[in-house]
C-alpha positions in Angstrom: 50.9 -27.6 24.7 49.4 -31.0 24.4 49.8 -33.5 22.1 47.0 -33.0 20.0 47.4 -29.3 19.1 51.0 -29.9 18.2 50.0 -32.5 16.0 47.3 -29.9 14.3 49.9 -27.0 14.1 52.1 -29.3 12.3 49.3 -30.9 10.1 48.0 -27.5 8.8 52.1 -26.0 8.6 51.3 -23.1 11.7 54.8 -22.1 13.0 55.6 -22.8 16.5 57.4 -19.7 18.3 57.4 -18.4 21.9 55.8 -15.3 22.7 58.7 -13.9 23.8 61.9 -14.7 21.6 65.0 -16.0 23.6 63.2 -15.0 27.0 61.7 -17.2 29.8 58.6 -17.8 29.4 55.9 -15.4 31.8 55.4 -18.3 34.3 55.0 -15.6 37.2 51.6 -14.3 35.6 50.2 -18.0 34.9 51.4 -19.0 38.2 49.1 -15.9 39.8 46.2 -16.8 37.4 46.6 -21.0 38.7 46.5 -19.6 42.2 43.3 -17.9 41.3 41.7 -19.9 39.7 42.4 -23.4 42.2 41.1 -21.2 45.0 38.2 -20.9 43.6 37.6 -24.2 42.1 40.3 -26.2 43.1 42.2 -29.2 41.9 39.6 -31.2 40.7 39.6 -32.2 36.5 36.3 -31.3 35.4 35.0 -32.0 31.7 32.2 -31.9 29.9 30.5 -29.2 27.6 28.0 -28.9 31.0 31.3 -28.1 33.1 32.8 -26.0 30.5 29.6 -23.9 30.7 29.7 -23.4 34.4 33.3 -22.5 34.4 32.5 -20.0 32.0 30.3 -18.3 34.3 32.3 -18.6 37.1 35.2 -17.2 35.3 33.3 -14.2 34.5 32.2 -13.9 37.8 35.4 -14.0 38.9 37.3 -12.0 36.5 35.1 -9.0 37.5 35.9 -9.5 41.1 39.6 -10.1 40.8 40.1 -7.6 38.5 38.5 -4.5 40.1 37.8 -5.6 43.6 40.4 -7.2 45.1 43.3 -4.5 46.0 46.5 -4.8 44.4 50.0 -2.3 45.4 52.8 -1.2 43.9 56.0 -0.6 45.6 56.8 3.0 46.0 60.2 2.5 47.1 62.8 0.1 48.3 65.5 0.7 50.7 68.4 -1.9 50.9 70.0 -2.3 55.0 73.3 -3.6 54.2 73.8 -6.5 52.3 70.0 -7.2 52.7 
């Protein structure tokens, strides 16, 4: 959280709690979704209500393909060999 939107949650008196109470936070998922999204991008800042709009786009783009197109497995089983 930046500085500004702290200082708006505690200028309009919005309570400040994690999503999940007395767990770590879900870094795994925004790690994944960071991955994602500096593939496509990359590292670069961008800003701008012109860059905002083409991310937007992208992003939808993008959401489409990751979400239905690329394949994704669960694990059916898992065997441990000794101590491994």
């Amino acid at each position: 959280m930046n500085e500004s939107v702290h200082e708006y949650c505690l200028r309009d008196n919005i309570e400040l709690t994690r999503c999940r109470p007395y767990r770590r936070t879900t870094s795994i998922c925004r790690a994944k979704n960071g991955a994602i999204v500096r593939k496509i991008v990359g590292y670069r800042r961008f800003e701008g209500l012109r860059a905002t709009r083409e991310l937007a786009k992208l992003y939808s783009s993008m959401r489409l393909f990751v979400n239905f197109f690329q394949p994704s497995f669960k694990l059916k089983e898992k065997h441990r060999d000794g101590a491994r």
